[in-house]
N, C-alpha and C positions, 0 to 999 in steps of 0.2 A: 504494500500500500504506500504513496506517496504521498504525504502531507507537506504543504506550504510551509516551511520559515521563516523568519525574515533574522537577517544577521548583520549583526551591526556593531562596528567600534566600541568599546567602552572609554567613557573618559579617564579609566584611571588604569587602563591598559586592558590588553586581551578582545575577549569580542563577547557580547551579550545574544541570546538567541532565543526567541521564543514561537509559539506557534499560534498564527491567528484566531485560529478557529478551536481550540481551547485556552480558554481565559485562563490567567495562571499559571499554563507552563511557559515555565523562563528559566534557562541556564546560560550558564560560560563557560567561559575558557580563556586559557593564554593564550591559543592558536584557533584559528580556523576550523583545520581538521578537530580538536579537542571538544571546541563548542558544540559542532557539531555529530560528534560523537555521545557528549551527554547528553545532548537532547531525546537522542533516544530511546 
């Protein structure tokens, strides 16, 4: 199944990620691949 992300810089380093269509899920990471690894 593919669900939307959206990822984006954090200002205090790394990158924040969360998923539109469930409110609440929000994770990070220091990298790209890590964020979005936790997300899921």
């Amino acid at each position: 199944m593919n669900i939307k992300v959206v990822l984006e810089p954090s200002e205090e380093g790394g990158y924040t990620v969360d998923v539109p269509s469930l409110p609440g899920c929000i994770s990070e990471g220091e990298t790209i691949e890590e964020a979005l690894t936790n997300i899921q």
